[in-house]
C-alpha positions, -999 to 999 in steps of 0.1 A, spaced: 153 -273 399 142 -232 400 129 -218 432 94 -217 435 95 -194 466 79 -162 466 93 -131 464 94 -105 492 95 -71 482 98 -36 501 85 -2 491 98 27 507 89 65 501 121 83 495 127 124 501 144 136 472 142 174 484 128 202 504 108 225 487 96 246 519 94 246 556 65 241 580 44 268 562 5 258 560 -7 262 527 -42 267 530 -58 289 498 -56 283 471 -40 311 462 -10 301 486 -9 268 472 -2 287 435 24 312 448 43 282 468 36 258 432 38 284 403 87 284 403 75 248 398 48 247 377 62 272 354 91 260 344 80 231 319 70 235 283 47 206 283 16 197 309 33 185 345 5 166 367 12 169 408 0 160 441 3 174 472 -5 154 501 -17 165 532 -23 155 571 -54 153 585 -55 191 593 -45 197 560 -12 205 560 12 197 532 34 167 540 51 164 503 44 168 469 50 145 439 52 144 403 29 120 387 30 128 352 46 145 322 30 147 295 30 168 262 23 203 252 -13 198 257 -23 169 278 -10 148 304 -16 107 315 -31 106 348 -39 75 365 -51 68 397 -30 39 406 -2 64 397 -16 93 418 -27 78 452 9 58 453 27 84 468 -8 96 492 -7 62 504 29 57 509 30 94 528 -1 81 550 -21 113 535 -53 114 544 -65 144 519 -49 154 485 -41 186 463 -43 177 428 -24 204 405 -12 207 368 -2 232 343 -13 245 312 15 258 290 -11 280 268 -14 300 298 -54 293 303 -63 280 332 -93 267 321 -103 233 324 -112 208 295 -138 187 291 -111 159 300 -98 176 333 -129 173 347 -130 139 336 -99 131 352 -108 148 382 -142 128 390 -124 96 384 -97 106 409 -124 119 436 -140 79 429 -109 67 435 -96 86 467 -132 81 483 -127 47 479 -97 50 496 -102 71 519 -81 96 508 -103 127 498 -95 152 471 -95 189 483 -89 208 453 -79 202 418 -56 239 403 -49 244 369 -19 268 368 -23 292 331 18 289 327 36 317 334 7 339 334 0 338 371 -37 328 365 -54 301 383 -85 279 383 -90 261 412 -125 237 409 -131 237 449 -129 278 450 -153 274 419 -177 252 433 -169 226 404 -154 200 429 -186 198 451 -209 192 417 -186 161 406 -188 148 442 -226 157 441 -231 138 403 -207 110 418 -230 102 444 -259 105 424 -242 80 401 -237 52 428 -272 58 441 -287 51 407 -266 21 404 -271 5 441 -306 13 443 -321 -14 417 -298 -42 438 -318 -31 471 -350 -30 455 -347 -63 446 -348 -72 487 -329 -102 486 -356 -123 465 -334 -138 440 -312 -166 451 -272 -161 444 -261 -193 425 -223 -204 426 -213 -224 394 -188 -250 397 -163 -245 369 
C-alpha cells in the first residue's frame, strides 16, 4: 500500500561567496562600479538582484537569469525567491546589455512594472532597475531617471481604475455562491 503522507520539505538560502564587505552601496553609480567585473564578463544578457535591509544596505545578490545575446527570462516568482528567503525588505534589480547601450527596451520596462506589481504586493519594494551597456562603462538607471516613479505612478493609476467600478457599485448586488 504507497504512503499517502505528505511530504515535508525545507528551503534554505545558501552563501555561495563573498563578493564585498560591509560597504553601503547607495548610488547608483556605486552600485555599477561594485556590479560592472560582474556584469561584464558575459556575452549574453545576465538578470540580478540585489537585496537590501531596511536601511538599504546590500545583504546579497543573486543571479536570476541567463538569457541570450539580446534578452533575458525574468519572472517574478524567480526574482523575489531569493528577496524573500534573505528577509529583504527593498530590492536592486540589474542586467546587462552586451551591445553596450544601456538603454532600455520597450520590454525592460515591461518587465520592470510587473516586478514593482509584484514586490508591492509583497512588500518588498523595488529601488532601482540599472541597465549596465557591457563593457562600456555606461549606465541607465530608471530611479536616477525618474522612469521608476512613472511606472509606480501608471501602476497605481491602473489599480484605481480597476477597483473603483467595484466601490461604486456600494455593495448593491448580492454575491451568490453556486454549489457545484
Amino acid at each position: 500500500m504507497p504512503n499517502k503522507g505528505l511530504d515535508v520539505v525545507q528551503v534554505k538560502l545558501v552563501m555561495d561567496k563573498t563578493l564585498y564587505s560591509e560597504e553601503q552601496l547607495s548610488s547608483p553609480d556605486q552600485i555599477v562600479q561594485f556590479m560592472r567585473k560582474e556584469l561584464s564578463e558575459y556575452d549574453r544578457e545576465v538578470f540580478c538582484i540585489l537585496n537590501c535591509t531596511t536601511k538599504s544596505q546590500v545583504i546579497n545578490m543573486n543571479i536570476v537569469s541567463m538569457g541570450t545575446i539580446n534578452a533575458s527570462l525574468v519572472t517574478g516568482r524567480e526574482v523575489f525567491k531569493s528577496a524573500i528567503l534573505s528577509n529583504a525588505s527593498y530590492v536592486i534589480l540589474l542586467h546587462n546589455h552586451p551591445s553596450g547601450d544601456p538603454q532600455p527596451s520597450s520590454h525592460d520596462f515591461l518587465v520592470t512594472s510587473k516586478l514593482c506589481a509584484g514586490g508591492n504586493i509583497l512588500g518588498i519594494d523595488v529601488l532601482d532597475h540599472i541597465i549596465v551597456g557591457g563593457r562600456t562603462g555606461k549606465y541607465h538607471s530608471m530611479a536616477k531617471e525618474g522612469e521608476l516613479e512613472n511606472l509606480r505612478t501608471k501602476l497605481l493609476e491602473s489599480a484605481k481604475a480597476v477597483a473603483e467600478p467595484l466601490f461604486q457599485r456600494g455593495g448593491k448586488e448580492k454575491h451568490r455562491i453556486r454549489r457545484i
